[in-house]
C-alpha positions in Angstrom: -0.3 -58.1 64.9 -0.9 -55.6 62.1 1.0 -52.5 61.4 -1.4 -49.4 62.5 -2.0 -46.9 59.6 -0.6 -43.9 59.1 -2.8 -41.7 58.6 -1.3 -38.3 58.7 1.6 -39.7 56.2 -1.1 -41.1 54.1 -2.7 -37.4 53.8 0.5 -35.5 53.2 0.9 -37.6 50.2 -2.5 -36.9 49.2 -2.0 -33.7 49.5 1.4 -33.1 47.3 -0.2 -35.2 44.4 -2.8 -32.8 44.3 -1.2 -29.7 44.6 1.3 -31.5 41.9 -1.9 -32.1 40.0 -3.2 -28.4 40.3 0.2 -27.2 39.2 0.8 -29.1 36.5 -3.0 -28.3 35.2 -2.0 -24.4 35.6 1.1 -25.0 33.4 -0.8 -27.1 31.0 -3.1 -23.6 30.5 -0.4 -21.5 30.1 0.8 -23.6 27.7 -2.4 -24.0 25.7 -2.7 -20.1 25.7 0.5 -19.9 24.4 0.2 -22.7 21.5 -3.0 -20.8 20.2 -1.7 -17.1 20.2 -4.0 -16.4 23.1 -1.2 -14.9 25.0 -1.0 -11.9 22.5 -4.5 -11.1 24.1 -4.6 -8.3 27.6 -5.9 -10.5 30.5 -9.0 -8.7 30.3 -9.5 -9.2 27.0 -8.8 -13.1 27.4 -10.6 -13.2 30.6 -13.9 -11.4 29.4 -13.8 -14.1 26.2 -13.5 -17.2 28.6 -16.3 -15.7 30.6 -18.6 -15.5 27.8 -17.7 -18.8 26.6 -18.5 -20.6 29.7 -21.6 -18.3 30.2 -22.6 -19.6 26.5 -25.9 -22.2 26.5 -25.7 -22.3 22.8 -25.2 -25.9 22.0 -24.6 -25.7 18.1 -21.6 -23.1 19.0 -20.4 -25.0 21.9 -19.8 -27.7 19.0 -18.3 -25.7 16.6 -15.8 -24.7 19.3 -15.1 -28.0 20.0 -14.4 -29.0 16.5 -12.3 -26.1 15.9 -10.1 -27.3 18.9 -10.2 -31.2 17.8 -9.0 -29.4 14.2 -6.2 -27.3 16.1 -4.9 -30.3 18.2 -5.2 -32.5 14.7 -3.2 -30.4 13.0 -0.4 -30.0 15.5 -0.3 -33.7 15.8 0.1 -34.3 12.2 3.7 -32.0 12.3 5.1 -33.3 15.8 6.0 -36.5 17.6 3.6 -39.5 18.1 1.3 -37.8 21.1 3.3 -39.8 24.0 6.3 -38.3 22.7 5.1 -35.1 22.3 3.7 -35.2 26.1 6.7 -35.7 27.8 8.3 -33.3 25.2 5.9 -30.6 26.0 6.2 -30.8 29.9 9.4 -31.1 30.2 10.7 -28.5 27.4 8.6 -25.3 28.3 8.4 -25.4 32.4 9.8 -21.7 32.6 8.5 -19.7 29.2 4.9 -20.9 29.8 5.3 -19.9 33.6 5.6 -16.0 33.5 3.6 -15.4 31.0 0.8 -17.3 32.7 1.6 -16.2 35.9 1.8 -12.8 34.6 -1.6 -12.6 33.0 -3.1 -14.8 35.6 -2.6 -13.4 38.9 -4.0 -9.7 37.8 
């Protein structure tokens, strides 16, 4: 006779991965704000640039924005770690200073 499923265990698990997922996505912001002096910005000021970004149709600039981040990741990759080094370097070395200032400018 098979083992029944359980269900409710099975969800729970679900659950945590994806509130691990959302958190770790959160932090990953932060951190990104951080890395390109975005954090210098007010909330406002960083939230009304986001908004108009997303509200932007304008292929040809959605592009340029895109190469200008490629650029700015290249760039950083060149001076650090090989990028699965620099991953688990990242995560695991700024967990607190990217938390308050993300949680600071984020929850306003």
């Amino acid at each position: 006779m098979r083992k029944p499923r359980d269900f409710d265990a099975e969800l729970k698990i679900l659950e945590d991965k994806a509130r691990e997922l959302r958190t770790r996505k959160v932090q990953q912001l932060g951190e990104l704000v951080i890395a390109t002096g975005a954090d210098q910005l007010s909330s406002d000021e960083l939230a009304g640039a986001l908004v108009a970004i997303t509200e932007t149709k304008d292929a040809a600039k959605r592009e340029a924005w895109a190469k200008r981040g490629e650029i700015f990741f290249g760039s950083r990759s060149r001076r650090a770690a090989p990028a699965s080094q620099r991953n688990l370097r990242g995560a695991a070395a700024q967990p607190s200073s990217s938390q308050s200032p993300a949680g600071g400018t984020g929850s306003a």
